[in-house]
N, C-alpha and C positions, 0 to 999 in steps of 0.2 A: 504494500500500500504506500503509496505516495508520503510524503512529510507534509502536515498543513499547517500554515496557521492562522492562526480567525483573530481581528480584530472587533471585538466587540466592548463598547464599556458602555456601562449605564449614565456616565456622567456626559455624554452626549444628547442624551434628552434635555438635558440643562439646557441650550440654544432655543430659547423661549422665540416663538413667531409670533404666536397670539394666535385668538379665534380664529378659526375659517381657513386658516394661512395652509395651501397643502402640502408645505416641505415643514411637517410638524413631530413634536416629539413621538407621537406614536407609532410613527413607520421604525422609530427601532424596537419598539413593543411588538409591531409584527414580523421584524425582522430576527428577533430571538427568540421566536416562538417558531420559525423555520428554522434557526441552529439546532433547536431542541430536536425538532420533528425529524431532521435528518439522519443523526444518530450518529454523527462524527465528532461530536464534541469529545466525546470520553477520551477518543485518541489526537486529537487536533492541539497544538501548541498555543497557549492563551497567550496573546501579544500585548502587552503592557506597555501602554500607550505614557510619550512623555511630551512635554508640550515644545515643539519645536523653536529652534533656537533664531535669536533676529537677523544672526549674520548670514544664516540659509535663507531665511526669509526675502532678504535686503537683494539675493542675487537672482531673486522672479519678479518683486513685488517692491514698488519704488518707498523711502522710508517714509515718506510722508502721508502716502494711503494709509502705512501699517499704523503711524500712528494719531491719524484722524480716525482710523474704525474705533482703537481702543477709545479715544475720546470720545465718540458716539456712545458706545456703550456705558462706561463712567455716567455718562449723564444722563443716561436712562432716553436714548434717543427710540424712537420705534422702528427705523430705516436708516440703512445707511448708503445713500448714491441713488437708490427706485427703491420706490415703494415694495417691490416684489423681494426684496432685500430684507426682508424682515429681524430685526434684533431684540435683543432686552441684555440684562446688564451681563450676562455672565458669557454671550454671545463670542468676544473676542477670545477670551480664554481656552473657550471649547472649541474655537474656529484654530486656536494653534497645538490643540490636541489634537486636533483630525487630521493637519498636519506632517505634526509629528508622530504618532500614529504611523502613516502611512509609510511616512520616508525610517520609521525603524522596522516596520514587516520588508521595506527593501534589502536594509540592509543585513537583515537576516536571509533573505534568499538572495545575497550576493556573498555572505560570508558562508556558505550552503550550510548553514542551522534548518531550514526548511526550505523547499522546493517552491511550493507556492506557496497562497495566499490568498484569504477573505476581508477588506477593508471596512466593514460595516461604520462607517463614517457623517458624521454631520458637523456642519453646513459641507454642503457638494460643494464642488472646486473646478470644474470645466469650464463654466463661464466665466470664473476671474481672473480679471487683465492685470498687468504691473499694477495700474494705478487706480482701481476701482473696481468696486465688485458690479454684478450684471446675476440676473436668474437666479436668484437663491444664493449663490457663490459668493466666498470669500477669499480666502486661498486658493490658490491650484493647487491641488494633494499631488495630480497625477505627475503634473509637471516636477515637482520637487521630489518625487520617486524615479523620473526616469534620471535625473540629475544625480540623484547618487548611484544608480547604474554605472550611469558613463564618467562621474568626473571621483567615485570612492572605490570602484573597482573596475574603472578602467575599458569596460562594453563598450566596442567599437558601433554596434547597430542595435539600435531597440526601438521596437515597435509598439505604438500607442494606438487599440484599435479601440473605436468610442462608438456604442452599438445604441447607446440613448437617443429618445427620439427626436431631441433638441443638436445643431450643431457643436460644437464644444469649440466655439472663438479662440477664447481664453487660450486653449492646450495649441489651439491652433499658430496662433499668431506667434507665443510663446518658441516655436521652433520652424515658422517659415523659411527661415533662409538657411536650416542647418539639413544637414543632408544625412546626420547619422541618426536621425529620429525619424523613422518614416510613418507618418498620423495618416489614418483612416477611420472616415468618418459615413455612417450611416445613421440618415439621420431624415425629416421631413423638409420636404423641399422650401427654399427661404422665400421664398415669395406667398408662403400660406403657412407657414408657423416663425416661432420665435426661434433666433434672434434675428432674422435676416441673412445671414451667413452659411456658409458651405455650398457654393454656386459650384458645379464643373470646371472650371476656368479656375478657380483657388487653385494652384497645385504648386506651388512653393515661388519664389523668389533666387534666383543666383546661384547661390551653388547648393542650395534646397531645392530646386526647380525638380518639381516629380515625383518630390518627397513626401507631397500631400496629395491624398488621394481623396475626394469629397462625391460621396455615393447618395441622391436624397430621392425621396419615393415623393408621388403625391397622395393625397387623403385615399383610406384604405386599402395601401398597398397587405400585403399579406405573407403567410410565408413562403411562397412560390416564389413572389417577387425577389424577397431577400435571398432566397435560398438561388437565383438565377444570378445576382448578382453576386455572391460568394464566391458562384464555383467560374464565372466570366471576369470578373477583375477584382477582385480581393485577393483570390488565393495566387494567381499569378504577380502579382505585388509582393505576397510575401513570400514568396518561393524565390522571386528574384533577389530580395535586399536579406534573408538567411538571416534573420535577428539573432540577437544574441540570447534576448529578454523581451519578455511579451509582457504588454499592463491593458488591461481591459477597463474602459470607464463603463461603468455595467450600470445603465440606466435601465431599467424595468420599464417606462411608459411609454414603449412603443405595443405594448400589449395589448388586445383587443379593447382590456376593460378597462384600461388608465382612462381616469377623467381630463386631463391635460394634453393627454397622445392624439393623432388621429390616423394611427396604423390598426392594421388587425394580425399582429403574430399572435400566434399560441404560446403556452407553456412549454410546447416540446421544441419550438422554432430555437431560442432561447439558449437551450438545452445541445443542440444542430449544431449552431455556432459555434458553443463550447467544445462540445469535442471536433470539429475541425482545427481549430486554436490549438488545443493540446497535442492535437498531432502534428499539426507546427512544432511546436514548444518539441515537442520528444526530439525530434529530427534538425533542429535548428539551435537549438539553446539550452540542450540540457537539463530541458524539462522546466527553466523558471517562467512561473507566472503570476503576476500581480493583479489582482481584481480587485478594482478600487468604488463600491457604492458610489451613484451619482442621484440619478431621478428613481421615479417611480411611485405614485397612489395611492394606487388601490391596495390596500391593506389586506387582502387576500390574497392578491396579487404577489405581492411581493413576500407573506408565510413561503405560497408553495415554490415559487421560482426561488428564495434564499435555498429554501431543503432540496431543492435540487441539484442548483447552482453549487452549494459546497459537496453536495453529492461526490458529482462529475470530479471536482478539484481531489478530492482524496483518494479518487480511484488511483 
């Protein structure tokens, strides 16, 4: 059986939204209620989340954002940058646990302590920029994971594929013009969902040019779609660039029943992907993989795709 290990901490429900807000504390309430249900926990490595530090911080995210957000929070602000931005006071703190968090499950599958990895993380991290959060996001977790891939052990090629059904700007722009992070994104097409971003024509800058690959469906695409598009330009992408390390932004609301999505995959579509990835990962890298929580709903939704989702990871 594979090595895992599951990030999950309770003090991430701490990042109060407030009413109504759908990136709320409950999705880890049903997010560890599918650790439970999977039945990997008993053997899975508990990742003891620390709050990342500002000089890692300082080399994604410009100092001044970092610390206007804490300011926000200190003062009991209810947003910080859009309203969809939601905070309360403890907001920053747990925004540099998820983190750091994320960037210590790296570095345990770069010091091979465990193979892969479950990030169960809050506030999501794809759509923030150097200098301002966007979508829920504050941090880039994913970006500051593949960062210590390549600059703490040295991974020449790691690949960032981001399966939510929002584009991921943030992850994006953060490595446009770098050619040894090759970003793919499936995601709903930007002229009919948020953010506006991941057109065709995205595909990196200079000596990134290529690097980015931006795959986007229109309103009820399904798993056909996804699954044509997998096996036609995904896995040729990554069969060419032979990653070193794979990091998944595993957003759950492209799923039929997400209130926020307007795809229609299934549970097993989901599931599809994943084991295509791991057999990347086997064949390419050594078997590392990072799956880092981003989006997702529906609170049933995201019980049975977690219990699956670490399923798949431990096999």
């Amino acid at each position: 059986m594979t090595k895992l290990g599951i990030l999950h901490d309770d003090r991430y429900q701490r990042h109060e939204t407030g009413p109504r807000h759908p990136e709320r504390p409950a999705r880890l309430e049903a997010i560890g209620k599918g650790l439970d249900r999977s039945g990997v926990m008993p053997r899975a490595l508990r990742i003891e989340p620390r709050p990342a530090e500002h000089e890692q911080l300082e080399t994604r995210h410009h100092s001044g954002y970092i610390e206007r957000f804490r300011k926000a929070c200190e003062m009991n602000q209810r947003y910080i940058d859009t309203p969809d931005s939601a905070i309360g006071p403890d907001s920053y703190e747990i925004a540099l646990l998820a983190a750091g968090g994320t960037i210590e499950a790296a570095r345990l599958i770069g010091r091979g302590e465990i193979q892969r990895a479950f990030c169960a993380v809050r506030p999501p991290g794809h759509h923030a920029e150097q200098s301002r959060s966007m979508g829920f996001c504050m941090f880039n977790n994913t970006v500051l994971a593949a960062d210590v891939f390549r600059n703490e052990f040295g991974l020449e090629r790691v690949l960032i594929l981001d399966w939510d059904v929002h584009h991921g700007n943030g992850t994006q722009n953060a490595f446009y013009s770098d050619p040894a992070v090759l970003f793919i994104s499936l995601h709903g097409h930007p002229k009919v969902l948020y953010p506006g971003t991941g057109f065709a024509e995205e595909r990196g800058q200079g000596a990134g040019r290529e690097a980015t690959l931006n795959i986007s469906f229109m309103p009820n695409a399904g798993d056909e779609d996804y699954r044509r598009e997998f096996e036609s330009r995904v896995e040729p992408a990554v069969r060419s660039f032979e990653p070193q390390a794979i990091i998944i932004s595993a957003g759950f609301d492209a799923h039929q029943a997400d209130p926020l999505g307007i795809m229609r995959l299934s549970n097993e579509m989901f599931g599809e992907m994943l084991r295509q990835i791991l057999e990347w990962a086997l064949q390419y890298s050594e078997g590392r993989v990072l799956s880092v929580l981003e989006g997702g709903y529906n609170l049933e939704v995201l019980e049975a795709c977690t219990a699956d989702h670490v399923r798949l990871l431990a096999q």
